[in-house]
DSSP file (Angstrom, degrees, kcal/mol; ACC not computed):
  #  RESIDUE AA STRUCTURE BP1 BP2  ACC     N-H-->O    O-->H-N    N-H-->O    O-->H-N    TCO  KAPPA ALPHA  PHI   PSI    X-CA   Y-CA   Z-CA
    1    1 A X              0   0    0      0, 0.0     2,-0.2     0, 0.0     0, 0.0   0.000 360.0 360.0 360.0 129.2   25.9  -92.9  -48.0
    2    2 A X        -     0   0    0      1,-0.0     2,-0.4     0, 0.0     0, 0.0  -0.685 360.0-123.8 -91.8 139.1   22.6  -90.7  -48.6
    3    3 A X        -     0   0    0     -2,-0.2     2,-0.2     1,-0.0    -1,-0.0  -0.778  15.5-120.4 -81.9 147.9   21.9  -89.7  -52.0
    4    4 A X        -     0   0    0     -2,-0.4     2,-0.8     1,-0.0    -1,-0.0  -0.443  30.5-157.5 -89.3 122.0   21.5  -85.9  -53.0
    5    5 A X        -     0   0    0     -2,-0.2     2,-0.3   146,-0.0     3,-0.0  -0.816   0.7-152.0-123.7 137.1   18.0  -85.5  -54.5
    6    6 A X        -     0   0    0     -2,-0.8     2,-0.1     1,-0.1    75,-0.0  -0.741  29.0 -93.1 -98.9 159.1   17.5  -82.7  -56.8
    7    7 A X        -     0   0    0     -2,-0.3     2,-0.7     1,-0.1   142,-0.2  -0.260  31.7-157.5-102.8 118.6   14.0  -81.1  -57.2
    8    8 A X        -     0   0    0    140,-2.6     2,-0.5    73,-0.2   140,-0.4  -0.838   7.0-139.0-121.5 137.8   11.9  -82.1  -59.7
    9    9 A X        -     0   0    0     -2,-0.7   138,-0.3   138,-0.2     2,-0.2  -0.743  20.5-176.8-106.1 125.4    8.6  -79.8  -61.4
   10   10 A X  E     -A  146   0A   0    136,-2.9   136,-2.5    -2,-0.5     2,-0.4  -0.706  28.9-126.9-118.2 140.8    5.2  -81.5  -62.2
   11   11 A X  E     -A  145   0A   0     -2,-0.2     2,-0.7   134,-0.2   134,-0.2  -0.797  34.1-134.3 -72.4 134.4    2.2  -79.9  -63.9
   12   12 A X  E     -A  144   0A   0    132,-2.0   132,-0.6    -2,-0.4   134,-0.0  -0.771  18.0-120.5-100.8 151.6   -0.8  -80.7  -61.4
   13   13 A X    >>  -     0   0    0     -2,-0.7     4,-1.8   130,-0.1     3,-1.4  -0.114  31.1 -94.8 -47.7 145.1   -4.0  -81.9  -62.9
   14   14 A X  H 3> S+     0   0    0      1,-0.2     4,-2.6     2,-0.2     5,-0.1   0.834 128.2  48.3 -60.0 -27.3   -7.5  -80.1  -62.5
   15   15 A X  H 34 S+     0   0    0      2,-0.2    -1,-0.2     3,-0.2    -3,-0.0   0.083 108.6  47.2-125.5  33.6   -8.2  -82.3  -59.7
   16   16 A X  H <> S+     0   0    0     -3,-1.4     4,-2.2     3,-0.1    -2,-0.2   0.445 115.5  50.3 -79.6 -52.0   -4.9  -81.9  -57.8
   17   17 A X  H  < S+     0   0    0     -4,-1.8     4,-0.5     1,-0.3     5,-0.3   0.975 114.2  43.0 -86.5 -55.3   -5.4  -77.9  -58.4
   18   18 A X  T  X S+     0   0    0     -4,-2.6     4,-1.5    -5,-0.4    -1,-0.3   0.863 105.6  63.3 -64.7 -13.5   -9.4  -78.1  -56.9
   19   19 A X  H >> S+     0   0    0      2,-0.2     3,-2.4    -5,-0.1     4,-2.2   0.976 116.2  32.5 -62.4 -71.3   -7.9  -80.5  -53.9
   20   20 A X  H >< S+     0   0    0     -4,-2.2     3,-3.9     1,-0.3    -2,-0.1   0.481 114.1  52.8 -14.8-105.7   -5.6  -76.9  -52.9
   21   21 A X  H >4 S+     0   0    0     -4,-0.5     3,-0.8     1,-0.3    -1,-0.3   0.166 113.7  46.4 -27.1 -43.5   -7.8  -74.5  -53.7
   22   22 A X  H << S+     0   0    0     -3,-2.4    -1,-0.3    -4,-1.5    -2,-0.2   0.810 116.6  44.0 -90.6 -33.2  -10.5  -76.7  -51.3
   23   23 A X  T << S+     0   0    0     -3,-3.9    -1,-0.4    -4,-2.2     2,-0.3  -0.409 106.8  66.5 -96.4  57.2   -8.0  -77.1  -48.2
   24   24 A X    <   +     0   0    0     -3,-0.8    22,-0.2    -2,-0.2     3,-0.1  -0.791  51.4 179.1-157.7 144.0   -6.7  -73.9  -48.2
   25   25 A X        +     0   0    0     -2,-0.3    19,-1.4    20,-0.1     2,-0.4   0.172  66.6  78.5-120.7   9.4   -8.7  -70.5  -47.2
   26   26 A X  E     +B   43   0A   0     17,-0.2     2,-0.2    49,-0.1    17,-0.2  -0.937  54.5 136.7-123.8 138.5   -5.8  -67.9  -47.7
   27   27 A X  E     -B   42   0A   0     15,-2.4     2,-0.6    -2,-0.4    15,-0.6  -0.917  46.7-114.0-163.5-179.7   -4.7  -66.7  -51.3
   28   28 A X  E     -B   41   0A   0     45,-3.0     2,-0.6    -2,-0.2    13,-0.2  -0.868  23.4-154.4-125.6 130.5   -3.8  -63.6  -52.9
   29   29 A X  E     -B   40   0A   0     11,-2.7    11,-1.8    -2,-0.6     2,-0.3  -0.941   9.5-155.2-119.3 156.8   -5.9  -62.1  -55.7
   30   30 A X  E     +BC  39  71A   0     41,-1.2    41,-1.2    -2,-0.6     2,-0.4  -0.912  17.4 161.7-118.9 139.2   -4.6  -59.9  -58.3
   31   31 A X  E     -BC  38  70A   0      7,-2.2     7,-1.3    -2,-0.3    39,-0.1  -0.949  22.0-140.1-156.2 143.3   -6.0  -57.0  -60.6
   32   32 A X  E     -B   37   0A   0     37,-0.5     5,-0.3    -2,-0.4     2,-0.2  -0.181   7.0-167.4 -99.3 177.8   -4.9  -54.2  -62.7
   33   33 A X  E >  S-B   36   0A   0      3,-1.8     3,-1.4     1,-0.3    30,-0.1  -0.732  73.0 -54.3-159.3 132.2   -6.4  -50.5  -63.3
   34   34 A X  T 3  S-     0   0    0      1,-0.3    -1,-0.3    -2,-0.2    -2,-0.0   0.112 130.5  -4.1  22.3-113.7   -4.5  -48.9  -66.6
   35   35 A X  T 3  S+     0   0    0     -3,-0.1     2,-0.5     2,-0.0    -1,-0.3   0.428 114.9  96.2 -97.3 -13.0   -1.0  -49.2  -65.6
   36   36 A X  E <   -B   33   0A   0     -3,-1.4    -3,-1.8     2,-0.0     2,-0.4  -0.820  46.9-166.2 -89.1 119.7   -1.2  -50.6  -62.2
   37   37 A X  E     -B   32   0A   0     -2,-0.5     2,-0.3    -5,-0.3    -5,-0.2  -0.956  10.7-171.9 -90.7  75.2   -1.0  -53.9  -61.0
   38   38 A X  E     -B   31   0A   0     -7,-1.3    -7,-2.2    -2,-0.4     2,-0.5  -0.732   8.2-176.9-110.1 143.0   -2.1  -55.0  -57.4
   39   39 A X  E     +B   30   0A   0     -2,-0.3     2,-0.4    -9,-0.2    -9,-0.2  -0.984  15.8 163.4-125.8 116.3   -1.8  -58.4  -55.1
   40   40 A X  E     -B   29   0A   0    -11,-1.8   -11,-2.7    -2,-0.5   -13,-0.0  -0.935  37.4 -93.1-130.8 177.4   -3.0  -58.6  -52.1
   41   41 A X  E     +B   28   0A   0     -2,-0.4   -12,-0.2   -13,-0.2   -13,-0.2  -0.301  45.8 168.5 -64.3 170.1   -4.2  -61.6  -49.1
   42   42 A X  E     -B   27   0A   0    -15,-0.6   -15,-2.4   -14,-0.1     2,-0.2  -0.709  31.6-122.5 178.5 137.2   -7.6  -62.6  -49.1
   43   43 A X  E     -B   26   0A   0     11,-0.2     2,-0.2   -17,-0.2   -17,-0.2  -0.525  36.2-179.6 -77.8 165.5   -9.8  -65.4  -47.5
   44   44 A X        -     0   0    0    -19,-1.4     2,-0.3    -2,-0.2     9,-0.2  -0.927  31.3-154.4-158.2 169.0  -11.7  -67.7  -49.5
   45   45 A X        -     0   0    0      7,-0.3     7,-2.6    -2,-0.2     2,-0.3  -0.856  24.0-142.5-163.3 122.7  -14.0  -70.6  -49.7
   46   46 A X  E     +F   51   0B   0     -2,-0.3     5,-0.2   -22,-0.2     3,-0.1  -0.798  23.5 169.2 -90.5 144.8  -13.9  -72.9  -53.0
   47   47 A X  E >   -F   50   0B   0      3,-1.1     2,-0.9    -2,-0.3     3,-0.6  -0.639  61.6 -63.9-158.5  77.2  -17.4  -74.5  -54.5
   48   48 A X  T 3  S-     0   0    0      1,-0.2    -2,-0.0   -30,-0.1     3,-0.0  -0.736 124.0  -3.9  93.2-124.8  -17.4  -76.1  -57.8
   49   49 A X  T 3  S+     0   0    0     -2,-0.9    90,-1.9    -3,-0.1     2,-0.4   0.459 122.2  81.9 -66.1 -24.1  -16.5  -73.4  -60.3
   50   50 A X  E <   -FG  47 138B   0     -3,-0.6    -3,-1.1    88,-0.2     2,-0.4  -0.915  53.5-159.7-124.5  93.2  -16.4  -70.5  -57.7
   51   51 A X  E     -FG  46 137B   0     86,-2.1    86,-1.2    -2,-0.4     2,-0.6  -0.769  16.3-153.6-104.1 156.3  -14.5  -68.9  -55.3
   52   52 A X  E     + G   0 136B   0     -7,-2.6     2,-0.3    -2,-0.4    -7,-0.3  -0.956  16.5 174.4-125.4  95.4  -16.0  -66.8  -52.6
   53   53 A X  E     - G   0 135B   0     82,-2.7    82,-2.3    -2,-0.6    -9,-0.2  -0.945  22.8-139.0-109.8 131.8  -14.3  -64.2  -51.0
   54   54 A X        +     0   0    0     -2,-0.3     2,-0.3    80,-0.2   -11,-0.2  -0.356  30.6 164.7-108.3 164.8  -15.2  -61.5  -48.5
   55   55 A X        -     0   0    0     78,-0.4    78,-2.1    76,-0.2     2,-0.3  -0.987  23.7-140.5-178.0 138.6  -13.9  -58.2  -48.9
   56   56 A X        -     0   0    0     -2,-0.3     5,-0.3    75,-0.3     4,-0.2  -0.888  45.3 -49.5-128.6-163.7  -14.5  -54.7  -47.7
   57   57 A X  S    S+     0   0    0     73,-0.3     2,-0.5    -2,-0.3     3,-0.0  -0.078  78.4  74.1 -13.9  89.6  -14.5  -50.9  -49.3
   58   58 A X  S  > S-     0   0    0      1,-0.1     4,-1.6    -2,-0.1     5,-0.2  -0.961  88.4 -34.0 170.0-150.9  -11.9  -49.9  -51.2
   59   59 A X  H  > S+     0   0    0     -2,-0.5     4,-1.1     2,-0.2     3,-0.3   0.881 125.2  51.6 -71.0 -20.8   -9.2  -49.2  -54.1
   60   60 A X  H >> S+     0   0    0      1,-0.2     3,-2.8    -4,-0.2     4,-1.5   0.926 111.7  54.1 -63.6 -61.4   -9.9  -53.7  -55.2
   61   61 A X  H 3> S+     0   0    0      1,-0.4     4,-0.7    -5,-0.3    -1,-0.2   0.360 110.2  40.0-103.3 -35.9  -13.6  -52.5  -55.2
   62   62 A X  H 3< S+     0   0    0     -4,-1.6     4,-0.4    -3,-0.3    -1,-0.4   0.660 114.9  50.8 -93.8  -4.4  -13.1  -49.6  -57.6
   63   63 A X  H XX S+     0   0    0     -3,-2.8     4,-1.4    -4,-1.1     3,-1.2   0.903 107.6  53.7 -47.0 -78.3  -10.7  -51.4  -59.9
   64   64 A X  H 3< S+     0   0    0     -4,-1.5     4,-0.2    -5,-0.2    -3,-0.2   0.840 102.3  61.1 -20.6 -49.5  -13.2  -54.4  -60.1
   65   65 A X  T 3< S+     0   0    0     -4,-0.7     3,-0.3    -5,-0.2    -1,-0.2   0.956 112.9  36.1 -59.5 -44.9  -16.0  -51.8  -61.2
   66   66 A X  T <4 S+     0   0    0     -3,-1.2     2,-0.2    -4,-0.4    -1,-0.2   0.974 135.7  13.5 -76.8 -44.9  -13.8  -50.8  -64.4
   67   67 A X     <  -     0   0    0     -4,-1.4    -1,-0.2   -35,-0.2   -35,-0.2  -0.826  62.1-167.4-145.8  94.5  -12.4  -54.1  -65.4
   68   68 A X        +     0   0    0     -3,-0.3    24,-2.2    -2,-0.2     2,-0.3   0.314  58.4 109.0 -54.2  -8.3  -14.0  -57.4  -63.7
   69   69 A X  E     + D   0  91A   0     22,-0.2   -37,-0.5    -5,-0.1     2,-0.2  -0.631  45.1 156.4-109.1 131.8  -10.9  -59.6  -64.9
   70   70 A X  E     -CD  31  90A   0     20,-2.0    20,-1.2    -2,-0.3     2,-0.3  -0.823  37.2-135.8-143.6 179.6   -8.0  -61.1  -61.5
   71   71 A X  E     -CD  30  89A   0    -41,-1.2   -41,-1.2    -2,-0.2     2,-0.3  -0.778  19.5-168.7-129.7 160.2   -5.9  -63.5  -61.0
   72   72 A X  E     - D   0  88A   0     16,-2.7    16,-2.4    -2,-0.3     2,-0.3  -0.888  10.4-167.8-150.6-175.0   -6.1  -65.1  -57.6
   73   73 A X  E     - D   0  87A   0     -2,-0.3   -45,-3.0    14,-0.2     2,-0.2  -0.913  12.0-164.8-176.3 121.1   -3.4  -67.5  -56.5
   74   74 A X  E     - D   0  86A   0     12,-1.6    12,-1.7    -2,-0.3     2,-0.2  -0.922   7.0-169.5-124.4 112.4   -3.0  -69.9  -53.7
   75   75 A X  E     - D   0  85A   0     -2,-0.2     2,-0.5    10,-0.2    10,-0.2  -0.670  11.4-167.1-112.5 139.4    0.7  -71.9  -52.4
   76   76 A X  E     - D   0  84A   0      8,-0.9     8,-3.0    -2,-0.2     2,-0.3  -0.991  22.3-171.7-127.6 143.7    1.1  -74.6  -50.0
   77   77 A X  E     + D   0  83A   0     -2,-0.5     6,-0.2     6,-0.2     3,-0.1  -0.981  32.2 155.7-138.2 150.8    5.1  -74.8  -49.0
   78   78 A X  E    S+     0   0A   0      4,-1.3     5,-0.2    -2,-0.3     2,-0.2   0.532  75.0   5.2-142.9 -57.2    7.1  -77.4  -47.0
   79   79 A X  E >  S- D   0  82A   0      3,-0.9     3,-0.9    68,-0.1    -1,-0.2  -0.826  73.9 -96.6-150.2 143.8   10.3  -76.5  -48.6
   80   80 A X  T 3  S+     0   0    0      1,-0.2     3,-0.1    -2,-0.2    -3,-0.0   0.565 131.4  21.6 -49.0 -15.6   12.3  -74.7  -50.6
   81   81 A X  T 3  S+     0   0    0      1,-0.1   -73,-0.2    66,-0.1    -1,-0.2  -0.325 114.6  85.4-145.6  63.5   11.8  -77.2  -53.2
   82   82 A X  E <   +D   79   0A   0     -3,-0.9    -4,-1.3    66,-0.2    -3,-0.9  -0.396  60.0 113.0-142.8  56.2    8.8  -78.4  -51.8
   83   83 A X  E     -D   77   0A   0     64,-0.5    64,-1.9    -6,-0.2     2,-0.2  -0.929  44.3-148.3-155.2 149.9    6.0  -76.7  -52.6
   84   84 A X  E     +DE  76 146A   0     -8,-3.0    -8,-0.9    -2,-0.3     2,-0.2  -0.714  21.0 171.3-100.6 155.9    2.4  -76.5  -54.5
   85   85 A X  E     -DE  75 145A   0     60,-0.7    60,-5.6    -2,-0.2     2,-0.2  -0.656  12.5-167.0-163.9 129.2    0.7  -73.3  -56.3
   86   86 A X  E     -DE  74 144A   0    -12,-1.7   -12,-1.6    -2,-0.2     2,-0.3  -0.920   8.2-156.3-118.6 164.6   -2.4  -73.0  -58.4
   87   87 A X  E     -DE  73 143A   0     56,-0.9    56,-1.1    -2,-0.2     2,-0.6  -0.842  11.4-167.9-140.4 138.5   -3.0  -69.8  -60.4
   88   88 A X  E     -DE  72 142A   0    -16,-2.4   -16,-2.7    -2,-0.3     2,-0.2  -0.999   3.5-164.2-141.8 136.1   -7.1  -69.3  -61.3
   89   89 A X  E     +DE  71 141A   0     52,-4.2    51,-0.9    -2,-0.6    52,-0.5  -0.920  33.5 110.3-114.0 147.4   -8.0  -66.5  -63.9
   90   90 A X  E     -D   70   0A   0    -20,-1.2   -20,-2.0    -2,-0.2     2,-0.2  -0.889  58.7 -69.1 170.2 179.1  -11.3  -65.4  -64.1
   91   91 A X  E     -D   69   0A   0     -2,-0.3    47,-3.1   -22,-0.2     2,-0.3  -0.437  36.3-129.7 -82.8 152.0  -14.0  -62.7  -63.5
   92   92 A X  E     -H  137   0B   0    -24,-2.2     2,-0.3    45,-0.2    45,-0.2  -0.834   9.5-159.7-105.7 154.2  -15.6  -61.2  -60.1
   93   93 A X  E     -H  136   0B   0     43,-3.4    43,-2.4    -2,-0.3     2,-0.1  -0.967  12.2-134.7-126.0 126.9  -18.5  -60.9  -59.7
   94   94 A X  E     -H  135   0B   0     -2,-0.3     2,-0.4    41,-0.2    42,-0.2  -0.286  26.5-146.2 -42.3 150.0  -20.3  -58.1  -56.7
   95   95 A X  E     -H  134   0B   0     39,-0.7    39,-0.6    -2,-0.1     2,-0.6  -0.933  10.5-160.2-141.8 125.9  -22.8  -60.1  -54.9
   96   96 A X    >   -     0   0    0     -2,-0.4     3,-0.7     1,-0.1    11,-0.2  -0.923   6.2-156.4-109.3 105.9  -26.0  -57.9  -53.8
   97   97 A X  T 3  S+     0   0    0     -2,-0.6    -1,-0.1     1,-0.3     7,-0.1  -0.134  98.9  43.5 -65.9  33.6  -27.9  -59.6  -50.9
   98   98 A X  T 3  S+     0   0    0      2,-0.1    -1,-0.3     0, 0.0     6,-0.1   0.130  99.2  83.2-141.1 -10.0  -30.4  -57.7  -52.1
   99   99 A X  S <  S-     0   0    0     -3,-0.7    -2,-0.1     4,-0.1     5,-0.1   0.664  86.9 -19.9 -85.4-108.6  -30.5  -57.8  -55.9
  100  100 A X  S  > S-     0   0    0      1,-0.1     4,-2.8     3,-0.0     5,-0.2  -0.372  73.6-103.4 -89.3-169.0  -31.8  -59.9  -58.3
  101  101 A X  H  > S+     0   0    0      2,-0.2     4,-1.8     1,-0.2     5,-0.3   0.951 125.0  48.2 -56.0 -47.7  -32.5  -63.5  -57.3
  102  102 A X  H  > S+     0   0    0      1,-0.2     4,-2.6     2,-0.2    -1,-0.2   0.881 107.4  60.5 -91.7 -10.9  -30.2  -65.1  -58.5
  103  103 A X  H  > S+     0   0    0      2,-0.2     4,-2.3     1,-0.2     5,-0.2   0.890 112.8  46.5  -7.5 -73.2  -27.7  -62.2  -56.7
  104  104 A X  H  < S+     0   0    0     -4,-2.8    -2,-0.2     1,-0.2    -1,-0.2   0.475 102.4  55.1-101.9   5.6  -29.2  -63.3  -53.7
  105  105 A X  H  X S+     0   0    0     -4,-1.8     4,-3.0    -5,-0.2     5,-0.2   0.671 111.0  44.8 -70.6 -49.8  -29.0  -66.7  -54.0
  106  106 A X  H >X S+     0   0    0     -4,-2.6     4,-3.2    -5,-0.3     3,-1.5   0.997 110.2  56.9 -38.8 -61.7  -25.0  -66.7  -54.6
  107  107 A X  H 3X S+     0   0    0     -4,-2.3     4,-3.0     1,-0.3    -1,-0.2   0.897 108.8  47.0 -58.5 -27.2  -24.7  -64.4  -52.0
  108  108 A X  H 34 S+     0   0    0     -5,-0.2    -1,-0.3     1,-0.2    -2,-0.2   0.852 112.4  46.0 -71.6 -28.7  -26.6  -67.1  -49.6
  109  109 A X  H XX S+     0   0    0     -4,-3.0     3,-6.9    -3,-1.5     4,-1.3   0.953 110.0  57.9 -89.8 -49.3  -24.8  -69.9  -50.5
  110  110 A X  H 3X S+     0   0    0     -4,-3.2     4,-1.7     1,-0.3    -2,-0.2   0.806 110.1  45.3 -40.8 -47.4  -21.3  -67.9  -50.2
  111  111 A X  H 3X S+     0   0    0     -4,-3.0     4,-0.5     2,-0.2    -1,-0.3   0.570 101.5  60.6 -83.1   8.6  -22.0  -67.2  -47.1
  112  112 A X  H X> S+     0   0    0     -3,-6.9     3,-1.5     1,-0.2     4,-1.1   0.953 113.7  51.9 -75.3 -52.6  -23.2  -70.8  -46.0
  113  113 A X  H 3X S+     0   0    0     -4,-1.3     4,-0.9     1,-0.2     3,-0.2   0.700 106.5  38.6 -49.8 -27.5  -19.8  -71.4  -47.0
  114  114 A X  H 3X S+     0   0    0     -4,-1.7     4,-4.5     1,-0.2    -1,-0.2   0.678 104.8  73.9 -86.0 -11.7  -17.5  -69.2  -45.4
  115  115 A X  H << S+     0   0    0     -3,-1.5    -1,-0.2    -4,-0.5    -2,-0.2   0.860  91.7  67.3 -56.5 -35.9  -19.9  -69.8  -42.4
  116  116 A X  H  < S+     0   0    0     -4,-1.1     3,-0.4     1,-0.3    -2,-0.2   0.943 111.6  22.9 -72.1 -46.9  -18.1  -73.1  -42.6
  117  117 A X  H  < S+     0   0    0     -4,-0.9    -1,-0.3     1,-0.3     2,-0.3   0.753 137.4  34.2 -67.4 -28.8  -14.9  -71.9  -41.7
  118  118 A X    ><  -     0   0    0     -4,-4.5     3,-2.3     1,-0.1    -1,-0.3  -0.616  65.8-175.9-116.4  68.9  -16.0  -68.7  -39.8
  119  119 A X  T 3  S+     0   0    0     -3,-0.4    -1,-0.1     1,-0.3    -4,-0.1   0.713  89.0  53.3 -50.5 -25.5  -19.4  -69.9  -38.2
  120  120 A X  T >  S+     0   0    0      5,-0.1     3,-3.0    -5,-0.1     6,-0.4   0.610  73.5 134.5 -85.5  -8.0  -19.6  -66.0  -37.0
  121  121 A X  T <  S-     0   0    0     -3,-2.3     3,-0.1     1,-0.2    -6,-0.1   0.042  88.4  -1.5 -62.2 125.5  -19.1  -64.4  -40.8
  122  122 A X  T 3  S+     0   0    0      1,-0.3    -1,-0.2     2,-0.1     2,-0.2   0.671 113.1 115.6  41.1  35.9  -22.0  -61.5  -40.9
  123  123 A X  S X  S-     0   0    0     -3,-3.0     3,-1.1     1,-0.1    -1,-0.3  -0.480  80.7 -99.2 -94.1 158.0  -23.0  -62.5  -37.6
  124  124 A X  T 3  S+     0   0    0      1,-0.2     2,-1.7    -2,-0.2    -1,-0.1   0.979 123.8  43.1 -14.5 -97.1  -22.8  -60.1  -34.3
  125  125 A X  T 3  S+     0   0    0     -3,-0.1    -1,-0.2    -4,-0.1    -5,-0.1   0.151  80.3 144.1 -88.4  39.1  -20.1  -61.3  -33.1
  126  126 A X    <   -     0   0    0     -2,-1.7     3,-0.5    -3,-1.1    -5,-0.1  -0.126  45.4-139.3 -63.4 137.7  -18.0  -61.7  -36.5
  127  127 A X  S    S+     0   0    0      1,-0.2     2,-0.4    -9,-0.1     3,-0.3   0.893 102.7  27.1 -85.9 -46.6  -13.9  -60.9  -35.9
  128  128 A X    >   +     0   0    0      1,-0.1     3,-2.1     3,-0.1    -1,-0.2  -0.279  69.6 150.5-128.9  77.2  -13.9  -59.1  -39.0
  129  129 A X  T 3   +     0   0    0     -3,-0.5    -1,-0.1    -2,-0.4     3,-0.1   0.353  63.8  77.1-100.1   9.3  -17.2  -57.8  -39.6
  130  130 A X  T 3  S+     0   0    0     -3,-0.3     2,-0.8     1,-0.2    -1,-0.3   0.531  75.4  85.2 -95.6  13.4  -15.8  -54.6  -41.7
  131  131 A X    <   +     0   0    0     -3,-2.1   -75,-0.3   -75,-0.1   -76,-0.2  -0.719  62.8 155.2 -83.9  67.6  -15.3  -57.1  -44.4
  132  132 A X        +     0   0    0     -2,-0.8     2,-0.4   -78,-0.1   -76,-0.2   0.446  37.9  58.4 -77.5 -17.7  -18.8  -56.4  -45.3
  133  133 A X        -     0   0    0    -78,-2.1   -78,-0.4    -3,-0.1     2,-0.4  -0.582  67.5-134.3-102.9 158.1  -19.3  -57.3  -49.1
  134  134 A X  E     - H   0  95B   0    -39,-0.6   -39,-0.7    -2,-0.4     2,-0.3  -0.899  12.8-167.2-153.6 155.3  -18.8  -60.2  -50.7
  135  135 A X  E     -GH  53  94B   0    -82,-2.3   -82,-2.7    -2,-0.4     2,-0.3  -0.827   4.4-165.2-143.0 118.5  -17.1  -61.2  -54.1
  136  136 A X  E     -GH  52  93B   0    -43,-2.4   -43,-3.4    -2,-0.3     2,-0.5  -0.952  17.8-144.1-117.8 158.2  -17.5  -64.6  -55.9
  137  137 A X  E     -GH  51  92B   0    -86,-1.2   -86,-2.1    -2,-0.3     2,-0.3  -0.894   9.7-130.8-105.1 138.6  -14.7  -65.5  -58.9
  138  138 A X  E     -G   50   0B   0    -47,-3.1     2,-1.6    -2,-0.5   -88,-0.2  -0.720  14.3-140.4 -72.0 133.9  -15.4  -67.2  -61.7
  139  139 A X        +     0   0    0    -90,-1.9   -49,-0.2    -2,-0.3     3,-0.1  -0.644  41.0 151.5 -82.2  68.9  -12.7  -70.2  -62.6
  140  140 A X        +     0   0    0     -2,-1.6     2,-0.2   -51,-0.9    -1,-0.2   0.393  66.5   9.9-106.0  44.4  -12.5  -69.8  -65.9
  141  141 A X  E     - E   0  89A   0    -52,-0.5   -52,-4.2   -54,-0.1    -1,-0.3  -0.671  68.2-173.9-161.9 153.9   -8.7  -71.3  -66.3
  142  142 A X  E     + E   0  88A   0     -2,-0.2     2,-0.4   -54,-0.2   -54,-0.2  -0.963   5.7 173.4-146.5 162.7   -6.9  -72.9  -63.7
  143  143 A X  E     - E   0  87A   0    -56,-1.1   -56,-0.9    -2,-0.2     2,-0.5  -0.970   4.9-172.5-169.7 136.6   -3.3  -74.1  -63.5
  144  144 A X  E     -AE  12  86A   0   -132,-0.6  -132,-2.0    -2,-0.4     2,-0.2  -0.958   6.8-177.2-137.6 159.4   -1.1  -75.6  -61.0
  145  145 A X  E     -AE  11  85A   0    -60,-5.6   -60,-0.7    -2,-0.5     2,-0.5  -0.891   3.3-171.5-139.1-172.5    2.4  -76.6  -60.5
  146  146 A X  E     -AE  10  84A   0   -136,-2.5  -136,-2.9    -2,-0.2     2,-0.3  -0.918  12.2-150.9-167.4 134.4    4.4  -78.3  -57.6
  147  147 A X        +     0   0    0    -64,-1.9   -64,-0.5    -2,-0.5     2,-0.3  -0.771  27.5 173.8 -94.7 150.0    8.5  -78.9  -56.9
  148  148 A X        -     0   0    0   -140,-0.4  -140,-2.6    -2,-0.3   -66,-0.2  -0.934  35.0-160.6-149.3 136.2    9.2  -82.0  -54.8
  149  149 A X        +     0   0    0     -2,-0.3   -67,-0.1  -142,-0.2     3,-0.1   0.472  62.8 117.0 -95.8  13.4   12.3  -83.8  -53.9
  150  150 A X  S    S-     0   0    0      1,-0.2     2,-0.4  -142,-0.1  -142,-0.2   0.003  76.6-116.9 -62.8 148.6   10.3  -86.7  -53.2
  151  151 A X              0   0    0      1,-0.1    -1,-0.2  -144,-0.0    -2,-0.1  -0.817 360.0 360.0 -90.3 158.6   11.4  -89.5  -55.6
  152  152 A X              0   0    0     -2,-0.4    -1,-0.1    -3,-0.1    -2,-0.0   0.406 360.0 360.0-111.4 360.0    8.6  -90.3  -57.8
């Protein structure tokens, strides 16, 4: 006779939540303007404190300018009660390959990272090379949670 197992919900640990964050390059970040609230996809590349995201023109990019503060958000799912998500709050930051040093140092390492997953990223022959800026987040709180029916 199989037993029914029902779904049980864990806080994950900070270094459960960086494990995600690190195998995964799709998330959604979120950010407000006055009354408005917006989510959208995004690639990414986690490093340390920092997530690194590529980005091009547009309504995130004048929202950021007024109020720097998102949410970004990543899920890994299996199941309907089978599933991971960590939730990072924190600030963006513009990164100007041309501004001040340390500006263009970020921006150099971001893109050694994302190189890693996209060896073409602001190369010629980059697949999405109208994603022209790039945007690192700050981690400053991070939180995960996870359903399982696993028995523990």
């Amino acid at each position: 006779m199989s037993r029914k197992m029902n779904p049980s919900f864990h806080e994950l640990d900070r270094a459960k939540c960086e494990a995600i964050l690190s195998r995964n390059q799709l998330g959604r970040i979120a950010f407000s303007f006055h009354d408005r609230v917006d989510i959208e996809p995004i690639h990414y590349v986690h490093s340390g404190e920092w997530l690194y995201v590529r980005t091009s023109p547009g309504a995130k990019l004048l929202t950021l300018a007024h109020n720097k503060w998102v949410a970004f958000e990543v899920d890994e799912v299996a199941g309907l009660f089978d599933w991971r998500s960590v939730v990072v709050r924190g600030s963006a930051y513009m990164l100007d390959p041309e501004g001040t040093k340390s500006d263009r140092q970020a921006h150099g390492e971001g893109v050694q990272l994302l190189r890693a997953v996209v060896p073409q990223t602001f190369r010629e022959d980059d697949p999405v090379s109208f994603r022209d800026l790039l945007i690192r987040i700050h981690i400053d709180e991070m939180s995960g949670r996870e359903a399982t029916t696993a028995s523990r």
